[in-house]
C-alpha positions in Angstrom: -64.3 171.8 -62.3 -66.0 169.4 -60.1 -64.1 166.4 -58.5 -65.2 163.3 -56.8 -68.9 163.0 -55.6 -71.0 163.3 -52.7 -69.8 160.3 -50.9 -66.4 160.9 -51.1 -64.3 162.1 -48.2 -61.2 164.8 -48.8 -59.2 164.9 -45.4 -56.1 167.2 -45.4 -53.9 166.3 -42.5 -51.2 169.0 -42.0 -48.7 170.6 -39.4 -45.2 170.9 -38.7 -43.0 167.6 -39.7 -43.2 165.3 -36.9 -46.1 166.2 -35.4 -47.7 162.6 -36.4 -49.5 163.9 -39.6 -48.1 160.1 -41.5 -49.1 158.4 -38.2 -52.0 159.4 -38.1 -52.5 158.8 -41.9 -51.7 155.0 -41.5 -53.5 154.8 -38.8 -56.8 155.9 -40.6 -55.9 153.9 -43.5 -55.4 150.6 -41.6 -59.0 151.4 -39.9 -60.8 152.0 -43.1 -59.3 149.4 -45.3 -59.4 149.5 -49.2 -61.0 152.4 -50.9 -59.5 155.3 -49.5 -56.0 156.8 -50.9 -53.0 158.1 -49.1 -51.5 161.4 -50.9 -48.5 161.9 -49.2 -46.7 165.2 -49.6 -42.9 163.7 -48.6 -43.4 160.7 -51.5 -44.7 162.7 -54.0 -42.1 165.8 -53.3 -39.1 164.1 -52.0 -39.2 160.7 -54.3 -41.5 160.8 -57.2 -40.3 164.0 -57.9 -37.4 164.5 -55.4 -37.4 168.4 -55.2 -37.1 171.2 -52.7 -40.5 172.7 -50.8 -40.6 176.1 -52.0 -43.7 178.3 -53.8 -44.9 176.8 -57.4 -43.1 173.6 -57.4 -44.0 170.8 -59.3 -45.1 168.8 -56.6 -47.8 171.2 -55.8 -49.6 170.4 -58.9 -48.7 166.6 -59.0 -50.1 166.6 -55.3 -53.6 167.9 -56.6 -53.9 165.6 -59.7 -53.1 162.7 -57.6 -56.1 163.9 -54.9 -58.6 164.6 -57.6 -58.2 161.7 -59.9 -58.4 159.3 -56.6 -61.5 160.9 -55.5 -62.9 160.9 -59.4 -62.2 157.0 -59.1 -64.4 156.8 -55.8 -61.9 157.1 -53.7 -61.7 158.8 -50.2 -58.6 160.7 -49.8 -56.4 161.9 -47.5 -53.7 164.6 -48.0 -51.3 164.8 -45.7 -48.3 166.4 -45.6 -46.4 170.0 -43.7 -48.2 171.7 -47.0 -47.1 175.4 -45.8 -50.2 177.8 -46.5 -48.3 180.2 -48.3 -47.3 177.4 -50.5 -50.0 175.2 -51.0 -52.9 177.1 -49.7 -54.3 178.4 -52.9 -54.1 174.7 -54.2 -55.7 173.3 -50.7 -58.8 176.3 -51.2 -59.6 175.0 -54.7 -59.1 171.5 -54.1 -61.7 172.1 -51.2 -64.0 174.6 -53.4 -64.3 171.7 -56.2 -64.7 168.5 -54.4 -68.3 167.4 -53.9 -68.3 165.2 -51.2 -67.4 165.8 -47.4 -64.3 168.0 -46.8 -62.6 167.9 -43.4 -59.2 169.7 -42.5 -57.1 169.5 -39.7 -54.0 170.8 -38.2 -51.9 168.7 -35.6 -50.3 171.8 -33.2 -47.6 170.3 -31.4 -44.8 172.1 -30.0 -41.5 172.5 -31.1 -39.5 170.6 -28.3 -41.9 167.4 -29.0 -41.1 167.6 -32.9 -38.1 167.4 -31.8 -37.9 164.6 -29.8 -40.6 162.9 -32.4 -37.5 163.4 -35.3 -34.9 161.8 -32.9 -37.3 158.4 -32.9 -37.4 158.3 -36.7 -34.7 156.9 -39.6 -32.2 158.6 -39.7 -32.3 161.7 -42.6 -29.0 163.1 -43.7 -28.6 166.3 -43.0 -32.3 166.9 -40.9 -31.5 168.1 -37.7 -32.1 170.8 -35.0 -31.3 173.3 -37.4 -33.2 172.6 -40.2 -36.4 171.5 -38.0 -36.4 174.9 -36.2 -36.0 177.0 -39.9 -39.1 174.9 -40.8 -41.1 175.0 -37.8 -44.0 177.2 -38.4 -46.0 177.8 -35.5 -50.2 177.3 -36.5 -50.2 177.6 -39.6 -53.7 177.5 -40.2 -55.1 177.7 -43.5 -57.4 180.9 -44.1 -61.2 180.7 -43.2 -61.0 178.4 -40.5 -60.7 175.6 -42.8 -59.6 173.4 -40.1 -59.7 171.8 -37.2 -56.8 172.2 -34.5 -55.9 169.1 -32.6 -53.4 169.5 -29.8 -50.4 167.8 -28.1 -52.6 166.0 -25.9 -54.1 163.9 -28.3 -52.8 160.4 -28.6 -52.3 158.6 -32.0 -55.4 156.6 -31.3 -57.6 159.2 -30.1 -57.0 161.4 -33.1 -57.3 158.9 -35.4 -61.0 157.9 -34.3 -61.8 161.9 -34.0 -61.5 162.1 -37.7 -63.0 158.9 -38.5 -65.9 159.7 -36.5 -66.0 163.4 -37.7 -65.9 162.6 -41.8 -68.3 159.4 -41.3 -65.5 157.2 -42.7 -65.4 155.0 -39.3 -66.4 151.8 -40.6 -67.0 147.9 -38.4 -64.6 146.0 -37.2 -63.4 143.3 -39.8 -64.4 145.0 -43.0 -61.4 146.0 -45.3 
């Protein structure tokens, strides 16, 4: 089953929680402006849906039906999201396999001290903290087949947001929205 067409963009944005995968996210959204969707694993698992990560959970399947209708509609999409391989890789590979357009993946690798110390700047969350960070910490955890891209630590926010707006064509002139 074929989703979306060829100009859509797919982008799936992953890596360990905070390693600035929403960041990033917002930050390509604010640049593009109106016509491309956020699919954000933490709203639809942890609010729509409010459920645990673990292997063939709802949110899995609500996740791809949220990406492929928006890229039906026109839209460009990002996924982003921790999106464990073993969890949602098989879901990722088809979503990839099906969509028509340009599909770019990338993995933010940054070390577990600086998650860390990323988590300390955020809202609090009851009941998040070294512990639970470090049992969820996976170190690259790259999808099979070398579906993405590896950014590192030394990336700022800014210069990995133009990287992938510049890499999936979706950099667009000031002003437009």
């Amino acid at each position: 089953m074929t989703v979306g067409d060829e100009g859509t963009r797919l982008v799936v944005l992953r890596g360990n929680s905070a390693s600035g995968k929403s960041s990033v996210a917002a930050g390509i959204r604010d640049r593009f402006g109106r016509g491309l969707a956020l699919v954000g694993q933490d709203n639809l698992r942890r609010i729509v849906l409010r459920e645990r990560d673990r292997p063939g959970a709802a949110n899995i399947g609500l996740i791809d039906t949220v990406a492929r209708y928006a890229l039906d509609a026109g839209y460009h999409v990002v996924v982003e999201g921790i999106l464990h391989a073993g969890h949602y890789g098989d879901m990722l590979a088809r979503l990839r396999q099906d969509h028509r357009g340009g599909t770019y993946g990338y993995y933010l690798d940054v070390p577990f001290e600086e998650t860390l110390a990323r988590h300390a700047t955020k809202p609090a969350m009851p009941g998040v903290g070294e512990a639970e960070l470090r049992s969820w910490y996976r170190p690259l955890d790259l999808l099979p087949g070398g579906a993405e891209t590896v950014i590192g630590p030394g990336s700022s926010l800014a210069e990995t947001v133009d990287r992938i707006l510049r890499d999936t064509g979706l950099a667009r002139p000031p002003g437009r929205d």
